[in-house]
Kinemage of the C-alpha trace (Angstrom):
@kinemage 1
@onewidth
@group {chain A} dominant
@subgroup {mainchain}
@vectorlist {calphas} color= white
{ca unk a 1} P 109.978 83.435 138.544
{ca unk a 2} L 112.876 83.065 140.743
{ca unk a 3} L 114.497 84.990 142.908
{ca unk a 4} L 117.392 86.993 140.939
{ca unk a 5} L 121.099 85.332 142.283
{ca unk a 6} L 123.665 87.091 144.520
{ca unk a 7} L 127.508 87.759 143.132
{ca unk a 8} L 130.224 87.156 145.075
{ca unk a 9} L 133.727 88.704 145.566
{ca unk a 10} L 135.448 85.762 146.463
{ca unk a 11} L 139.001 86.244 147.473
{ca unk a 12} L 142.133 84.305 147.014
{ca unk a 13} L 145.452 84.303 149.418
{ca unk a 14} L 147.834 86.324 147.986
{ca unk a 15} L 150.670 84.256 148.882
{ca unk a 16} L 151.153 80.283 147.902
{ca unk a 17} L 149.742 77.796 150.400
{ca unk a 18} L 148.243 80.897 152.685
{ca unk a 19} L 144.730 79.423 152.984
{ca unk a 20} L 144.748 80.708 156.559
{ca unk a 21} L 144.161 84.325 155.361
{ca unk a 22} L 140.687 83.674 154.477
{ca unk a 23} L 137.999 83.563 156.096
{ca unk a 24} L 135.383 80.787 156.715
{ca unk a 25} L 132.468 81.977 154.509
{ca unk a 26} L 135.336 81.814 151.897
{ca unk a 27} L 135.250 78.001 151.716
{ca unk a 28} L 131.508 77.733 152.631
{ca unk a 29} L 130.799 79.727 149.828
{ca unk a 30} L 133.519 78.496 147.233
{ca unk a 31} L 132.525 74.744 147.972
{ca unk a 32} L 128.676 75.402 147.148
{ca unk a 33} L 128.432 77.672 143.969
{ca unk a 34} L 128.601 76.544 140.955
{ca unk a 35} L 128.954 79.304 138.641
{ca unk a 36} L 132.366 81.180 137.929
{ca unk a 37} L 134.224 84.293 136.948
{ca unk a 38} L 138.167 83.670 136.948
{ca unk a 39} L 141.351 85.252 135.569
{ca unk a 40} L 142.293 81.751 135.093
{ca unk a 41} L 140.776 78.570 134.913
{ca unk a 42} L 143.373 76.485 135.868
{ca unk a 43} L 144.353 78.077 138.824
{ca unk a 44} L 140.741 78.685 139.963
{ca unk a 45} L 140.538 75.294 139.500
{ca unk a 46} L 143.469 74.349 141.902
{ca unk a 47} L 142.402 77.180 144.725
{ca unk a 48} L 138.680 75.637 144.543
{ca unk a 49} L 140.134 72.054 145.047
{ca unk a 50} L 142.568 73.061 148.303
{ca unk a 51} L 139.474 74.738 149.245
{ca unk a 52} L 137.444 71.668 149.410
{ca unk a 53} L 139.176 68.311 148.510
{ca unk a 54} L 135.289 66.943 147.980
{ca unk a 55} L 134.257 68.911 145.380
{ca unk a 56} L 133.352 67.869 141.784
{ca unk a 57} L 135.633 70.100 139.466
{ca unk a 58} L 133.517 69.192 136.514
{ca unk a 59} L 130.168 70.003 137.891
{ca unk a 60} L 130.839 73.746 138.093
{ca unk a 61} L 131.036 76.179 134.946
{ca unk a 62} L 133.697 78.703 134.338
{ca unk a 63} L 134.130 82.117 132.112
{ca unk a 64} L 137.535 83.850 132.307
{ca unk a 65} L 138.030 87.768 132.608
{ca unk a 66} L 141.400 88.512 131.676
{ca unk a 67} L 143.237 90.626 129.198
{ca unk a 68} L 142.986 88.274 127.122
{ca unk a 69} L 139.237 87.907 126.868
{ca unk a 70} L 136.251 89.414 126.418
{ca unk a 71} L 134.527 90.002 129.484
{ca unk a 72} L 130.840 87.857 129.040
{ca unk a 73} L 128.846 90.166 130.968
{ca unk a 74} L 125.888 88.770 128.934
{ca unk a 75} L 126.303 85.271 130.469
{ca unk a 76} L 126.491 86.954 133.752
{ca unk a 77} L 123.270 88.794 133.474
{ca unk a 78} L 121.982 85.335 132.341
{ca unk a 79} L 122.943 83.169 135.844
{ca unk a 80} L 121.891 85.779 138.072
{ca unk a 81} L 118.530 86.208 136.562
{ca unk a 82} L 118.060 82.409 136.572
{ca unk a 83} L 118.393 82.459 140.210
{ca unk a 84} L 121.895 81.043 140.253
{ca unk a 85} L 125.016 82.878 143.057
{ca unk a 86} L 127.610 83.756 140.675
{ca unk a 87} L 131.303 84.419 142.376
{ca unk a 88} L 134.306 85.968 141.027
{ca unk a 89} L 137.870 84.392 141.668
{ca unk a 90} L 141.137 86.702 140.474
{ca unk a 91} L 144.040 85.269 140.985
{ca unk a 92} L 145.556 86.358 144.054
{ca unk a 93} L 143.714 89.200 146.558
{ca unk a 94} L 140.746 90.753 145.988
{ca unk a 95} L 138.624 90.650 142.752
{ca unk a 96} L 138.389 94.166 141.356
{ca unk a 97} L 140.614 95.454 143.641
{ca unk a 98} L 143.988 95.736 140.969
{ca unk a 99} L 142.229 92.722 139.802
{ca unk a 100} L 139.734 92.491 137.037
{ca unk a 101} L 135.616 91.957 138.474
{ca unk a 102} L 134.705 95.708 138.890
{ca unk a 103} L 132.984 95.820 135.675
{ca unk a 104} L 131.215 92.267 136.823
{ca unk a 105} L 130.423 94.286 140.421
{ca unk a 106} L 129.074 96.772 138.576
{ca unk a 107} L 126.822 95.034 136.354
{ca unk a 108} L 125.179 93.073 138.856
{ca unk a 109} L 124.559 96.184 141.096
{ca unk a 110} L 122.804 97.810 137.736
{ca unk a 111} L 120.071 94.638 137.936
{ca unk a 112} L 119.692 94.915 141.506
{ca unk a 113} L 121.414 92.134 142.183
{ca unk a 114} L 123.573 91.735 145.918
{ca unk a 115} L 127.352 92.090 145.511
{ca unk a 116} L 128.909 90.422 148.712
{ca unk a 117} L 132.299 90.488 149.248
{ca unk a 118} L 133.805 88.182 151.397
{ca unk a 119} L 136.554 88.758 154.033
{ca unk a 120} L 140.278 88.322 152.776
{ca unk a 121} L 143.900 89.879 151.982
{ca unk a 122} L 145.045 92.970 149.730
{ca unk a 123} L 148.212 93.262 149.659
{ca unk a 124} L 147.641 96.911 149.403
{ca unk a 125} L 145.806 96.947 152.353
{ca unk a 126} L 148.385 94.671 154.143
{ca unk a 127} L 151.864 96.605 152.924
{ca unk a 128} L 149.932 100.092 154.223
{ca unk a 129} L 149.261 99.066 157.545
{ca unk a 130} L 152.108 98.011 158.242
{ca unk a 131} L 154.216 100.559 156.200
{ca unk a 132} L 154.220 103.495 159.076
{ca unk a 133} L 153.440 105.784 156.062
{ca unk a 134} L 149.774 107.427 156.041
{ca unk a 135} L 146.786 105.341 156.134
{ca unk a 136} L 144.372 108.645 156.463
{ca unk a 137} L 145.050 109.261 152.656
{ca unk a 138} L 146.536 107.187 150.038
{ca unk a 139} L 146.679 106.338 146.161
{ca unk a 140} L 147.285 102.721 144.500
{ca unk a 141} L 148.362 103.748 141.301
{ca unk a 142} L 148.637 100.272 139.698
{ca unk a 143} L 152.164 99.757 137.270
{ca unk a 144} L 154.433 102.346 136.679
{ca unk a 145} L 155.625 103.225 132.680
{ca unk a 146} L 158.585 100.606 132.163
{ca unk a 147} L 160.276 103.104 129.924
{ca unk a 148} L 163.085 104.942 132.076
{ca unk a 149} L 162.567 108.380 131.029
{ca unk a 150} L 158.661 108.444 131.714
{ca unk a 151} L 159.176 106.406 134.404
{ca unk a 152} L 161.165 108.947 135.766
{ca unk a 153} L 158.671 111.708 135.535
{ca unk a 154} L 156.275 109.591 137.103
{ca unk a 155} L 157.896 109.119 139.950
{ca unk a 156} L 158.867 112.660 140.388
{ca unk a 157} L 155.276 113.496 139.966
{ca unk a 158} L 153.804 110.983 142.260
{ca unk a 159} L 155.863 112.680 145.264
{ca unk a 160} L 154.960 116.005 144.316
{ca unk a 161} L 151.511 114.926 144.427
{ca unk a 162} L 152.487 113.381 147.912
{ca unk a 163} L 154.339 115.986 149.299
{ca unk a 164} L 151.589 118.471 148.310
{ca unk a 165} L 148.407 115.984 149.435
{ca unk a 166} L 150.472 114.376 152.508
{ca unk a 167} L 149.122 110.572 150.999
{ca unk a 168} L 150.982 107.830 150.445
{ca unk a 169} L 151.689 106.851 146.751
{ca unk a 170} L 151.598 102.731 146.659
{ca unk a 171} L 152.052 100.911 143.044
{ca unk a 172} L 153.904 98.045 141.916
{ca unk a 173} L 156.180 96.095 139.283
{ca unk a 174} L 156.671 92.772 137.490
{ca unk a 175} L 159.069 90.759 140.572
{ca unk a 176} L 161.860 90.783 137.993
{ca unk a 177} L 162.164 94.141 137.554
{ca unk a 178} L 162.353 94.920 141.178
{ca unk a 179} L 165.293 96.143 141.491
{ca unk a 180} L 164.955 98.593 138.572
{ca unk a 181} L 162.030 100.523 140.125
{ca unk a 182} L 164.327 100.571 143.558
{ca unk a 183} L 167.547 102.279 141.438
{ca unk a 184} L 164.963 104.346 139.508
{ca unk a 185} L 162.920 105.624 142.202
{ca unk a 186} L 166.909 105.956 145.075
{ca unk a 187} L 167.851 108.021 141.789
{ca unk a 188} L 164.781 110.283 141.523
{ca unk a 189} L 163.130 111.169 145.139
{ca unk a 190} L 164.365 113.152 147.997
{ca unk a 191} L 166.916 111.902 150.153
{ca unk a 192} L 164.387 112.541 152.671
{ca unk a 193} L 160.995 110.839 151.322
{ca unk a 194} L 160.270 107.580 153.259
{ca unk a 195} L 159.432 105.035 150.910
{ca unk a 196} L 158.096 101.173 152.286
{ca unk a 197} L 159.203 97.881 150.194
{ca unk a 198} L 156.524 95.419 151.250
{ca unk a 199} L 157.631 91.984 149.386
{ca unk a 200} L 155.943 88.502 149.467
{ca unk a 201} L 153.104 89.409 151.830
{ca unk a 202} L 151.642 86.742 154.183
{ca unk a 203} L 154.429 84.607 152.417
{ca unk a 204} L 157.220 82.530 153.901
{ca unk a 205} L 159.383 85.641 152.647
{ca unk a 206} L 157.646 88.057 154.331
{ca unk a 207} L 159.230 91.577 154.302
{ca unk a 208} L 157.795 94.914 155.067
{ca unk a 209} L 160.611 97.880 155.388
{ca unk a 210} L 160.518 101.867 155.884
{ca unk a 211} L 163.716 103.616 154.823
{ca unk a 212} L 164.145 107.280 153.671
{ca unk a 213} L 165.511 107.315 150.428
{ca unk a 214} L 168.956 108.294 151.852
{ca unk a 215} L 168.604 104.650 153.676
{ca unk a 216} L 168.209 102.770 151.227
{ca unk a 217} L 171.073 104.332 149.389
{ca unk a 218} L 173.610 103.167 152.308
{ca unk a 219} L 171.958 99.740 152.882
{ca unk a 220} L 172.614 98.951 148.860
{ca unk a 221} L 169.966 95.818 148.923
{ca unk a 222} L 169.322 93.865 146.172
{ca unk a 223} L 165.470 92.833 146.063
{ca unk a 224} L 164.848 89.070 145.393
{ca unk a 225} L 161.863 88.263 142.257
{ca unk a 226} L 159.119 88.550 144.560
{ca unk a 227} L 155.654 90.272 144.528
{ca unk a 228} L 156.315 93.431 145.689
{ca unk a 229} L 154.355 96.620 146.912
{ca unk a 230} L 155.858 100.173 146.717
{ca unk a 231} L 154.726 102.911 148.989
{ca unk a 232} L 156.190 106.554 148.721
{ca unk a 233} L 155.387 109.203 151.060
{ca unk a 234} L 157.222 112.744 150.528
């Protein structure tokens, strides 16, 4: 009977053509396994390929896990048991970190098999250390509502919750709607609540920026359509 197969968190680089955020067991193990779990095919595809220019695209097997599918734990269950390393790809960051794969994680600690995650970036991660704001105690609190009104009370709650807890509130928002987050969030904090914009991290647009609200009142910028992490600390 063989040996029951390994799962592995395998990350991807958060920002386009930023291979050298990874680290080496990323390609070793990428280039060698054969089974995957992706948010997207084509794109795991392409990150698998600048990973390894030698490898054979068509000798390796893909299921996606999206929100658009039905996660096949079944399948997983299945490889791992046969003996075969299984990896999961999201893609950008960290599987199952804001990323779909904790369910996958999970399942394959229920059958005792290893879950290994490899070395590479969160932007959530990234954006707190070098925020200022507190990295003792802190909250990723994934999309905000889009509708104005509940956004609003959202906000207002998430730095009462900050104020009261001292941790730093981080979430984020579709790159086009940037700049309506920054006007909604200028119009509802304290003048006084520092609050980081970290945008395109590891990218060739790299910014990461403390202000107090008051700040970025007077600066008046105007965010570009970039990925962008929010951190709020009242």
């Amino acid at each position: 009977m063989p040996t029951i197969g390994s799962l592995y968190m395998i990350p991807v680089p958060v920002a386009e053509n930023a291979i050298h955020t990874l680290s080496p067991d990323v390609a070793k193990h990428s280039s060698r396994i054969k089974y995957f779990f992706v948010e997207n095919i084509r794109e795991a595809r392409r990150f698998l390929k600048a990973m390894d220019k030698t490898i054979n695209i068509d000798e390796l097997t893909f299921c996606e896990t999206n929100r658009n599918t039905v996660i096949d734990i079944k399948q997983l269950v299945k490889w791992l048991h046969a003996g075969f390393d299984v990896a999961v790809l999201s893609d950008a960051g960290c599987p199952g970190v804001a990323d779909p794969g904790a369910n996958l994680a999970l399942e394959a600690q229920k059958i005792g098999a290893r879950v290994i995650p490899l070395v590479g970036p969160s932007s959530i991660l990234l954006s707190l250390m070098a925020s200022g704001l507190n990295g003792q105690s802190f909250c990723f609190n994934g999309y905000l509502p889009v509708q104005t009104p509940t956004r609003s009370a959202r906000i207002k709650e998430l730095e009462a919750i900050s104020v009261k807890l001292n941790q730093t509130q981080l979430f984020i928002e579709t790159p086009y709607r940037n700049n309506h987050l920054l006007h909604d969030l200028v119009k509802n904090c304290n003048p006084k609540t520092l609050l980081c914009i970290a945008l395109d991290i590891t990218g060739a647009n790299e910014m990461v920026v403390t202000k107090s609200i008051e700040d970025w009142v007077k600066q008046k910028i105007v965010l570009p359509k970039l990925p962008a992490i929010f951190l709020l600390l009242g």
